[in-house]
Backbone bond lengths (Angstrom), bond angles and torsions (degrees), N, CA, C in turn:
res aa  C-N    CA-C-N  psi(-1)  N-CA   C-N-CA  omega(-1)  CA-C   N-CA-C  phi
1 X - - - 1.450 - - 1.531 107.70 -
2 X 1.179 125.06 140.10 1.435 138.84 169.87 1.371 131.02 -58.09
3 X 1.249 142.17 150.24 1.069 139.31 179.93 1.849 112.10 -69.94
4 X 1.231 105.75 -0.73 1.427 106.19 -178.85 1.125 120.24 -122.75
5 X 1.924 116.01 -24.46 1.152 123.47 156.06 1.459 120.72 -65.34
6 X 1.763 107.55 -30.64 1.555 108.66 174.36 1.436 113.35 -43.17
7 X 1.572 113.49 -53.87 1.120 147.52 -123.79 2.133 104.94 -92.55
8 X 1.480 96.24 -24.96 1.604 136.84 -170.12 1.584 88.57 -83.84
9 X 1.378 116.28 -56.62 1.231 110.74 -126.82 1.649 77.38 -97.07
10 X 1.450 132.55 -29.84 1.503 143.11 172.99 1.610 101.81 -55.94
11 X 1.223 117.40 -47.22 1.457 107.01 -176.59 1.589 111.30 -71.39
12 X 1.178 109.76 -48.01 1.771 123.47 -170.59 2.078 106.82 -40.79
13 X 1.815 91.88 -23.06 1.558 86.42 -159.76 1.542 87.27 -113.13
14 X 1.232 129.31 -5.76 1.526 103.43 156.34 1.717 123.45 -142.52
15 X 1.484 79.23 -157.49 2.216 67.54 -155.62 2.031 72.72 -117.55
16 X 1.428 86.86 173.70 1.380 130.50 -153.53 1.855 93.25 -135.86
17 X 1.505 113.55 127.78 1.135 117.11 169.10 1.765 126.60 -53.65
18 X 1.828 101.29 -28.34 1.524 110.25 167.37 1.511 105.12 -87.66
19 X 0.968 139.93 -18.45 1.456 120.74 149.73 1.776 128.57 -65.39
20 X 1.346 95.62 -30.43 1.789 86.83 167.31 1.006 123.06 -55.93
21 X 1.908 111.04 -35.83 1.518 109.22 -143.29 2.403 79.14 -85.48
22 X 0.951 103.52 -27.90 1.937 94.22 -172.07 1.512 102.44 -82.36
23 X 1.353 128.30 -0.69 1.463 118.16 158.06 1.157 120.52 -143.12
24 X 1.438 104.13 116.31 1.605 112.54 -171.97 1.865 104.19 -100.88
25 X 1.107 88.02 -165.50 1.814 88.79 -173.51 1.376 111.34 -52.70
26 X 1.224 93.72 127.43 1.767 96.43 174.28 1.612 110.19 -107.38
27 X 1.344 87.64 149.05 1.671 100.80 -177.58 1.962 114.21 -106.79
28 X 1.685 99.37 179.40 1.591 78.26 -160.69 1.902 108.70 -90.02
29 X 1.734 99.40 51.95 1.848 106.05 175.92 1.838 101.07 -128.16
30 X 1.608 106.18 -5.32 1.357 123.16 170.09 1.343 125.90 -75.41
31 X 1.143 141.56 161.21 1.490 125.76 131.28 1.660 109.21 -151.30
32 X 0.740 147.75 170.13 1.517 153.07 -165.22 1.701 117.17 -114.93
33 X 1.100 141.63 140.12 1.262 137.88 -123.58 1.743 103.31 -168.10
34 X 1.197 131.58 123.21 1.631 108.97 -160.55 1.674 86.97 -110.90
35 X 1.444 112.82 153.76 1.277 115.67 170.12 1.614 96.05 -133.12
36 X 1.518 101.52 130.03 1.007 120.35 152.91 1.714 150.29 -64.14
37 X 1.596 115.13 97.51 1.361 105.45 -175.83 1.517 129.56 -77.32
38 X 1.194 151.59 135.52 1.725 139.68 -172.13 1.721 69.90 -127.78
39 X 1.586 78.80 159.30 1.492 109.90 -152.50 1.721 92.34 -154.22
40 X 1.440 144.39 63.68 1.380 127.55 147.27 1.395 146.99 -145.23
41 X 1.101 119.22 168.04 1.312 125.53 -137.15 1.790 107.04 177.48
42 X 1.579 109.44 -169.52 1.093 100.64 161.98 1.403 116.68 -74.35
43 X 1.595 110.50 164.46 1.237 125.62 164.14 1.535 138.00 -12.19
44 X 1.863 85.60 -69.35 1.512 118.05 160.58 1.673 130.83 -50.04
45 X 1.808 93.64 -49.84 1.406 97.26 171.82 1.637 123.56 -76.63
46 X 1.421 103.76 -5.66 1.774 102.69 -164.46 1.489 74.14 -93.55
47 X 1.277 125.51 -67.56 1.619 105.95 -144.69 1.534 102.71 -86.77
48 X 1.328 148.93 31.81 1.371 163.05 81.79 2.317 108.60 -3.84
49 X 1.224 92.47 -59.73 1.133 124.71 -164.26 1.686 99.97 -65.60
50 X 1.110 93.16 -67.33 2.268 105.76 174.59 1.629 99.95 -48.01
51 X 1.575 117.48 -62.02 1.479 131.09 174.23 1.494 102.04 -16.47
52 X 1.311 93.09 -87.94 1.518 106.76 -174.83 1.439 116.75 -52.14
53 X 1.352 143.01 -33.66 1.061 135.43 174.79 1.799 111.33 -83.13
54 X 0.981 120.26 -9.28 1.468 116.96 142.96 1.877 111.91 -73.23
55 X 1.012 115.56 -49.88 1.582 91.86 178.72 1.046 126.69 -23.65
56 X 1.578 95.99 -89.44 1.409 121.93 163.71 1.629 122.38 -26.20
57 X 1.083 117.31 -8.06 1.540 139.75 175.81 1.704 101.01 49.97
58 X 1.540 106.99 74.66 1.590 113.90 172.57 1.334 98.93 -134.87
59 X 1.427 135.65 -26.65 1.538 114.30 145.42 1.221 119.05 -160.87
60 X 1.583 140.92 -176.78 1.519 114.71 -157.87 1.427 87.09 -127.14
61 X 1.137 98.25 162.33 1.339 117.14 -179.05 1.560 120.62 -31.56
62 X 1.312 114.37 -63.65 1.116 130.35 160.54 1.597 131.04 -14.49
63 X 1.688 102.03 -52.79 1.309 113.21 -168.29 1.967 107.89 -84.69
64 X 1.241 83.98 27.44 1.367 85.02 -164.13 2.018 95.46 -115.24
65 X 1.485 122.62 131.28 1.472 128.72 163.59 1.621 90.12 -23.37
66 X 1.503 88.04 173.49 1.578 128.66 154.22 1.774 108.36 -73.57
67 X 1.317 109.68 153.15 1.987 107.40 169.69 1.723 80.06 -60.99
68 X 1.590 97.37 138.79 1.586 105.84 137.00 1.207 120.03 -162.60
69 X 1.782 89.69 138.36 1.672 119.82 -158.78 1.534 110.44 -48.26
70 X 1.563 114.40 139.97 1.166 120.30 -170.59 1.493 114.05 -98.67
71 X 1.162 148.28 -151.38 1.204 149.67 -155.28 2.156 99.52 -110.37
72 X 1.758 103.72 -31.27 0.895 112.20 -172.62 1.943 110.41 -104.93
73 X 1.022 122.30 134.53 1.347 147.07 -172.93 1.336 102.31 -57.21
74 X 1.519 125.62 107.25 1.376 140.76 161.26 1.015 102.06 101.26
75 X 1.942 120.82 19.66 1.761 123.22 179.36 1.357 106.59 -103.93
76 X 1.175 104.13 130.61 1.712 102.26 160.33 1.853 120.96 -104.51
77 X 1.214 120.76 173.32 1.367 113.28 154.56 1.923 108.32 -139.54
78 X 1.289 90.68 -169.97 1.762 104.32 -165.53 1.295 98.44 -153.45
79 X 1.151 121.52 130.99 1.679 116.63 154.93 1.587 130.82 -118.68
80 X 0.827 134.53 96.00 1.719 120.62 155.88 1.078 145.23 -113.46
81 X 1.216 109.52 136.19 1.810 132.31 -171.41 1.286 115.77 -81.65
82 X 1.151 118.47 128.64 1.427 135.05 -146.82 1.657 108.10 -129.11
83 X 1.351 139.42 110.80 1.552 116.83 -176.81 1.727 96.23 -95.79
84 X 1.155 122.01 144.95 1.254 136.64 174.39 1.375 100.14 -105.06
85 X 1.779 114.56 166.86 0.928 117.27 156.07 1.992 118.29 -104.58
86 X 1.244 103.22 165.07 1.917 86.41 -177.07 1.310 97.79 -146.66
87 X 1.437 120.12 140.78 1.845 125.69 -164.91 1.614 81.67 -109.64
C-alpha cells in the first residue's frame, strides 16, 4: 500500500475535530460526501499553503498528509479529505 493510499484510507476511518464542526447531525434528506484536497508544489510553498489555511481557520495543520515526494524533483504533495454535507 502507498504512502497516500495509507494515508486515504487513515483519514476515511476517522474524524478530525474540523470535520465535526462542517458536519453536524444529518438527517434522512442529507448525506455526506468527501472532497478531496491536493496540495503541490514546493516544499516551502505547500506547507506555506496548510499555514495559511489554518489561519483562516479552514483546516489545521494536522488534518493535513505528511510532504510526499512527487515523481518530479523539488515537488512535494499534501492531501486532505474533507466530508461535506449535500441536500
Amino acid at each position: 500500500m502507498t504512502q497516500v493510499q495509507q494515508f486515504v484510507e487513515e483519514q476515511n476511518t476517522t474524524s478530525s475535530a474540523t470535520q465535526q464542526r462542517l458536519v453536524s447531525q444529518s438527517n434522512s434528506s442529507t448525506k455526506r460526501e468527501p472532497v478531496k484536497h491536493l496540495l503541490i508544489g514546493s516544499p516551502k510553498a505547500v506547507t506555506s499553503t496548510i499555514h495559511y489555511l489554518q489561519v483562516v481557520g479552514y483546516a489545521s495543520t494536522g488534518d493535513w498528509s505528511p510532504l510526499l515526494p512527487t515523481s518530479n524533483p523539488g515537488e512535494v504533495m499534501s492531501i486532505l479529505i474533507r466530508q461535506i454535507l449535500m441536500q
